[in-house]
Backbone bond lengths (Angstrom), bond angles and torsions (degrees), N, CA, C in turn:
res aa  C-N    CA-C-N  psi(-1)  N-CA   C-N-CA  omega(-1)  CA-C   N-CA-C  phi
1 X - - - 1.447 - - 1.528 108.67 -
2 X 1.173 130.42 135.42 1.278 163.32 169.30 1.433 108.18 -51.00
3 X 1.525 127.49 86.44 1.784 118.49 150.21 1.489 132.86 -85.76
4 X 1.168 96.83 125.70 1.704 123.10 -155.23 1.612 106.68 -76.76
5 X 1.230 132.86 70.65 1.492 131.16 176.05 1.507 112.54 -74.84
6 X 1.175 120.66 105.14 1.098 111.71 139.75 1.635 155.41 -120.44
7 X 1.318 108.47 153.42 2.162 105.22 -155.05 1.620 89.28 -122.08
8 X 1.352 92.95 177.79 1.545 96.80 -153.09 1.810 103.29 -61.03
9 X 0.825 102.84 -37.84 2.133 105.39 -164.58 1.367 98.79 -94.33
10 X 1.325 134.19 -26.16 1.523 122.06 -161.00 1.380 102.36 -145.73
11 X 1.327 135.84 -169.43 1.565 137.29 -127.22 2.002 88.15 162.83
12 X 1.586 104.44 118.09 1.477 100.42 -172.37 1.841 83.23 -152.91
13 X 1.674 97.80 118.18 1.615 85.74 152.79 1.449 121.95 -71.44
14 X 1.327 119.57 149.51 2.027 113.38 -176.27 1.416 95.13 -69.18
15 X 1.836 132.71 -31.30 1.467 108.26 -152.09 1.895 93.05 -117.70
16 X 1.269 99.53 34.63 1.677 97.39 -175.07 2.060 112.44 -116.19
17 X 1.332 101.15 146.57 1.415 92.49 -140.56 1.817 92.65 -95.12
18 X 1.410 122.90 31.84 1.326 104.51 159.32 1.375 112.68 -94.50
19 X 1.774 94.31 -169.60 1.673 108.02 -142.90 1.435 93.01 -91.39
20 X 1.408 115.95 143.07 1.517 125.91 172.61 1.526 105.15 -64.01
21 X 1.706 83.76 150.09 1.631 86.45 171.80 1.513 133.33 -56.96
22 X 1.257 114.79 174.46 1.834 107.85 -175.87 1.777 94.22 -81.73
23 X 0.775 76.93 141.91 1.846 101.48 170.29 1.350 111.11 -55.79
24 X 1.488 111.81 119.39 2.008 111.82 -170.07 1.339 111.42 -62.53
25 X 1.285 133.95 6.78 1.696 149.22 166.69 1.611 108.08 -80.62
26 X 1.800 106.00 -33.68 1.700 84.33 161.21 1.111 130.04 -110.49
27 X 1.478 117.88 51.78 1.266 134.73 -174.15 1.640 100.12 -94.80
28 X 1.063 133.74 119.28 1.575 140.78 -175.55 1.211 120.16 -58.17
29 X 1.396 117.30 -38.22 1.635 130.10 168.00 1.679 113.33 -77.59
30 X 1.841 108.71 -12.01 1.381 86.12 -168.04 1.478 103.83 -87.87
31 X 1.708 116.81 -177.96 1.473 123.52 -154.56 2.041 79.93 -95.44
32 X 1.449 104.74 154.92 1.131 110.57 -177.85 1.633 116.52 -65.62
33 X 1.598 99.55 154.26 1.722 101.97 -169.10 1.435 104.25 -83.90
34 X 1.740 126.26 139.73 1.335 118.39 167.84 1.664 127.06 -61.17
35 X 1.577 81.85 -26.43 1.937 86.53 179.04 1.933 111.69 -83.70
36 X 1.417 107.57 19.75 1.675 128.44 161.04 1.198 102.72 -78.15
37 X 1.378 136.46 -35.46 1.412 136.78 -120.75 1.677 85.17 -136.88
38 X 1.052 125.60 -24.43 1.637 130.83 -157.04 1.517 96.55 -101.63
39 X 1.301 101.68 154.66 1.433 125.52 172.27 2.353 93.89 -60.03
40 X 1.783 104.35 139.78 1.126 77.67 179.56 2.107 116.47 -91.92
41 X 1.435 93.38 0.77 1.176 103.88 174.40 1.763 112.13 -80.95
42 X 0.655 112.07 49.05 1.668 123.88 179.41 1.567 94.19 -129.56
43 X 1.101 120.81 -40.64 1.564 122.32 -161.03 1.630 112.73 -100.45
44 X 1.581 99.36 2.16 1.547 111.39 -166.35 2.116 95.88 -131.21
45 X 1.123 123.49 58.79 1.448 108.42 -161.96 1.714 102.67 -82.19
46 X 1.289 86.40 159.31 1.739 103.67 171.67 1.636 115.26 -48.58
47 X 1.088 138.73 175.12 1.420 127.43 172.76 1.650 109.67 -77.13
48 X 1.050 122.61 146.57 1.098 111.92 154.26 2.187 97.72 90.32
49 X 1.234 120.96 -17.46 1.206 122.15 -176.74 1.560 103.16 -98.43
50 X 1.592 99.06 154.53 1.801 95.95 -168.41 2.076 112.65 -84.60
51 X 1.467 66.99 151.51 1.816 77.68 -178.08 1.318 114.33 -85.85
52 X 1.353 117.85 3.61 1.642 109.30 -169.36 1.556 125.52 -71.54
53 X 1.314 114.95 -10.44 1.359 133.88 158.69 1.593 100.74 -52.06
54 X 0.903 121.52 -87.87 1.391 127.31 -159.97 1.197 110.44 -68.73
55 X 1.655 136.36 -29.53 1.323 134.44 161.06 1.713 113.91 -57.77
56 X 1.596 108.19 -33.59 1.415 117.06 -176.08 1.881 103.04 -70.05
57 X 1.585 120.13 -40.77 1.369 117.10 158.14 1.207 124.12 -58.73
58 X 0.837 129.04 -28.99 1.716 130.17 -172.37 1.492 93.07 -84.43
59 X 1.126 118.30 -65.46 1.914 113.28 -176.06 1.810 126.14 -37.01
60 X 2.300 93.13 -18.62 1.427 112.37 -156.00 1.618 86.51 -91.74
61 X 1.212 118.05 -27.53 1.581 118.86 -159.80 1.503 103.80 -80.52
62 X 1.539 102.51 138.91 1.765 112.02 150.51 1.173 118.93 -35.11
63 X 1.727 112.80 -44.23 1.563 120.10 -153.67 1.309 90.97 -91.70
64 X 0.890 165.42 10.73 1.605 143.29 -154.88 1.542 107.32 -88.31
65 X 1.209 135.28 -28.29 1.568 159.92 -156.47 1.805 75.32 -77.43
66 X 1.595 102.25 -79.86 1.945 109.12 -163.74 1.647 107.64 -61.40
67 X 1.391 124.70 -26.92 1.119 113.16 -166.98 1.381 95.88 -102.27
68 X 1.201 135.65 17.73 1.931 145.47 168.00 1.488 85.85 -86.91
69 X 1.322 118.18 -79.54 1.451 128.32 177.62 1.444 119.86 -32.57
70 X 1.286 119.50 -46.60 1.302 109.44 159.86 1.249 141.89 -64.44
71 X 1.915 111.07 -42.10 1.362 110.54 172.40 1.626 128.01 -57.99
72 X 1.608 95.11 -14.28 1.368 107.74 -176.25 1.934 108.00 -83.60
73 X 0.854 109.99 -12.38 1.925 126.88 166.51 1.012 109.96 -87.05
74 X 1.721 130.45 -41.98 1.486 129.62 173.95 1.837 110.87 -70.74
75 X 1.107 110.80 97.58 1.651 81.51 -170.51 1.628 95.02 -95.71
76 X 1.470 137.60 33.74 1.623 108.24 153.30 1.595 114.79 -128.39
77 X 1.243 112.93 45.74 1.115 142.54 175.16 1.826 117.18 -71.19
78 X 1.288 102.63 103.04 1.877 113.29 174.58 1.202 102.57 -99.07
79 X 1.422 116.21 148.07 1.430 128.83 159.50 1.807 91.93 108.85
80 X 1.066 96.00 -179.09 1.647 114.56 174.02 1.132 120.78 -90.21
81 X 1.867 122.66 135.96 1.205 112.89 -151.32 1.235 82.53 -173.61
82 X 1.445 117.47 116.20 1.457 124.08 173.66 1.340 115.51 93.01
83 X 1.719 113.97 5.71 1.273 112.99 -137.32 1.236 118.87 61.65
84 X 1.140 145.37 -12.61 1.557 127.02 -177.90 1.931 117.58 -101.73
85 X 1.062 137.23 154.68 1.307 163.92 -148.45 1.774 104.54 -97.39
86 X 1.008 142.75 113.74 1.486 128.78 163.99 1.681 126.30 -17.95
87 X 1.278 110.50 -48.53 1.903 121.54 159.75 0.934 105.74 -41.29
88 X 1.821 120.19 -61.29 1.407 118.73 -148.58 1.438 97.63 -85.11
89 X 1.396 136.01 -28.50 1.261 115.06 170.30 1.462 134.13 -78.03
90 X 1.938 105.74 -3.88 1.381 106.32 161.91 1.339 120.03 -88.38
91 X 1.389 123.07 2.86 1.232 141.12 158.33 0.794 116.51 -84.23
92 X 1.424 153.86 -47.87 1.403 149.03 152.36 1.343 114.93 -57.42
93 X 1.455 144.38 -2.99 1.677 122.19 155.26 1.531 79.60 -97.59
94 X 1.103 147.30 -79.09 1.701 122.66 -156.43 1.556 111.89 -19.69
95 X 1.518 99.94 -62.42 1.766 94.52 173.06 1.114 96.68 -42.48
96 X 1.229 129.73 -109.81 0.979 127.28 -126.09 1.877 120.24 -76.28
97 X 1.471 96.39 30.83 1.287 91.00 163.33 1.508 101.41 -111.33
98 X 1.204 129.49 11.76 1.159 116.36 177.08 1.828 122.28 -125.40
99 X 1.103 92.07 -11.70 1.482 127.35 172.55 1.503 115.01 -76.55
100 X 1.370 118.12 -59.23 1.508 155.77 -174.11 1.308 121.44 123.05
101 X 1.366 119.94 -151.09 1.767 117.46 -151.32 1.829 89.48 -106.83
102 X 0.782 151.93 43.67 2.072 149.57 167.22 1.353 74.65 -44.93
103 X 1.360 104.32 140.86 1.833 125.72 131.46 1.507 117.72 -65.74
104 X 1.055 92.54 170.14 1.925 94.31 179.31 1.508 102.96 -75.90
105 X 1.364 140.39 -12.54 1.086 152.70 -165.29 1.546 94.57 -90.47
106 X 1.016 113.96 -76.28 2.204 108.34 174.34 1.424 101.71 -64.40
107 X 1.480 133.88 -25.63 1.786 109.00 168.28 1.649 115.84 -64.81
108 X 0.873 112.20 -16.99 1.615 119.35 167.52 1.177 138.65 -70.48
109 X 1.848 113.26 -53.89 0.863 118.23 165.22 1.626 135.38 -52.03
């Protein structure tokens, strides 16, 4: 059976086999991504090594709001992305499949 997520710009079944959206970094108008600019092994750590580097970039970026929103559409996504952790983003669609569809933008507010 088919779960129906939807986030503010896009609409993704979880068990349906098209292609995730493009990443809001290749959007032409958007402002450049910090994790462009970053080592990409900051965003990919060893086990057991801390993530606060790359959570501390993601918090620094414009994009972090669209690229939260996205990692949460990509579901086989490792490393840090949005600031968030692989756990924390299977924790955040559980929420919010049971909760309803908030963006990370109204979970904040």
């Amino acid at each position: 059976m088919a779960v129906h997520v939807t986030w503010t710009t896009f609409s993704v079944l979880a068990d349906s086999h098209r292609p995730p959206p493009p990443h809001p970094a290749l959007d032409p108008d958007a402002p450049p991504a910090l994790c462009s600019q970053t080592d990409p092994e900051v965003f990919f750590p060893e086990k057991g090594a801390s993530i606060r580097p790359a959570v501390a970039a993601c918090f620094a970026c414009e994009l972090r709001t669209a690229c939260y929103e996205w990692s949460l559409a990509v579901t086989d996504l490792d490393g840090v992305w949005g600031g968030s952790t692989p756990r924390q983003r299977i924790q955040e669609r559980a929420r919010r499949a049971t909760r309803g569809n908030d963006t990370a933008a109204e979970v904040a507010a």
